[in-house]
N, C-alpha and C positions, 0 to 999 in steps of 0.2 A: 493526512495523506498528501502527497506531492506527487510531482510531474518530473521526470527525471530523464537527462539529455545528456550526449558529451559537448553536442553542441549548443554554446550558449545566445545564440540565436532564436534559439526555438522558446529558450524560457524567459527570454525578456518581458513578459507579462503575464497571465496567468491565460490558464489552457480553460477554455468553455469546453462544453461539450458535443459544439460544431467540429472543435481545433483536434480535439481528441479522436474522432470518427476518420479526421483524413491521418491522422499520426500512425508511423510504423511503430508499434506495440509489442514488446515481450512482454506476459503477464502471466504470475504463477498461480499457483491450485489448482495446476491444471485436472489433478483429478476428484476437483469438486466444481471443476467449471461452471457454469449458470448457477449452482448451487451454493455459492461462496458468495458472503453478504456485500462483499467488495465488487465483486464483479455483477452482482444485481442491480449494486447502485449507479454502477457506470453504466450498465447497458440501460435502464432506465433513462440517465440525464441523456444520453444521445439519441437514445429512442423520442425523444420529445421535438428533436429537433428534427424529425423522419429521417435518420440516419440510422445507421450500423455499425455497431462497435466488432471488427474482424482483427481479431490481435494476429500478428504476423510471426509469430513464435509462443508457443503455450509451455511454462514449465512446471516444474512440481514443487520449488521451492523460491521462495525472495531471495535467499542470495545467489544463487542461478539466473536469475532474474534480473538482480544488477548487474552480476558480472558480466552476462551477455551484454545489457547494458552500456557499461564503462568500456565495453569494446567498440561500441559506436554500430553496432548491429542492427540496433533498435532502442527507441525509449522506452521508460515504464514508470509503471507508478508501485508507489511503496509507502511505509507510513515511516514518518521523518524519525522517531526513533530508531528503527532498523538502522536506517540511511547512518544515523552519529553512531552506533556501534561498531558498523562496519568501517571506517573511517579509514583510511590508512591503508585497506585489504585490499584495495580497486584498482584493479590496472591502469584506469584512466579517472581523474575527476569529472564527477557528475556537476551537473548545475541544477539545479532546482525552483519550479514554478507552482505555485498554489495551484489551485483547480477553483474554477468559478461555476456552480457554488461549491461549497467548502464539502470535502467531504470525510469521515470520519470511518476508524475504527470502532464496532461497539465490542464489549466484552462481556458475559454473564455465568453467574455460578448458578447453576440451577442444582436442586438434591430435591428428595422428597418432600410430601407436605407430614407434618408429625413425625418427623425425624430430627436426632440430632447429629449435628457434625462432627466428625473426630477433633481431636487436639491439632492433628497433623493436618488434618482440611482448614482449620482456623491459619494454622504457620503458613501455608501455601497460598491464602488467600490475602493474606497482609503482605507476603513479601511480593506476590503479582500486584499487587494492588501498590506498594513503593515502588516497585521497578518500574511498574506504568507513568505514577506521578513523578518519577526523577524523569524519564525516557521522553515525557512533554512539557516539563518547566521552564518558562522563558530562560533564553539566555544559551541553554543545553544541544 
């Protein structure tokens, strides 16, 4: 996950979660708000520092979210493969700063216990599971 700006000022160094509590915010799922594992992990690092993570526009999807974005609206955060897919599609280039500390997407397949998975849950879960390790390999 990254810290995303038009202006490169802001991401000269990595954002704490002092720096994140005063930043103007567009952040999406918005209708999973608090409920979204990303958005518990921010309000916690900020919360630590007895601040308030108050995003100043909430949407309902990441690419909505940049492209507000890339129009210099607001910054956001997003997980850097997103960011290299969409590559080219942005009205404006984003600049990008880590987040201190580092913070992550997690992902899980959960199914029954004493069950088996289909063929087709096996192919879905390999190719999520490439897409994910091509979407974070240095270099990409």
């Amino acid at each position: 996950m990254v810290y995303l700006s038009t202006n490169p000022e802001r991401t000269r160094r990595p954002i704490t979660p002092a720096r994140l509590a005063d930043a103007t915010l567009v952040l999406s799922e918005a209708t999973w708000g608090e409920h979204d594992y990303t958005r518990q992990q921010l309000t916690r690092a900020v919360q630590a520092t007895h601040r308030t993570l108050r995003p100043r526009i909430e949407v309902e999807n990441v690419e909505t979210a940049l492209d507000i974005a890339a129009r210099g609206h607001a910054d956001t955060i997003a997980a850097r493969g997103v960011v290299r897919s969409l590559a080219g599609q942005l009205p404006h280039e984003l600049f990008a700063a880590p987040l201190r500390p580092k913070l992550y997407d997690h992902f899980a397949i959960v199914h029954r216990h004493n069950t088996t998975l289909s063929q087709a849950t096996h192919s879905l879960i390999e190719l999520a599971t490439a897409r994910l390790h091509h979407a974070t390999a240095p270099g990409q």
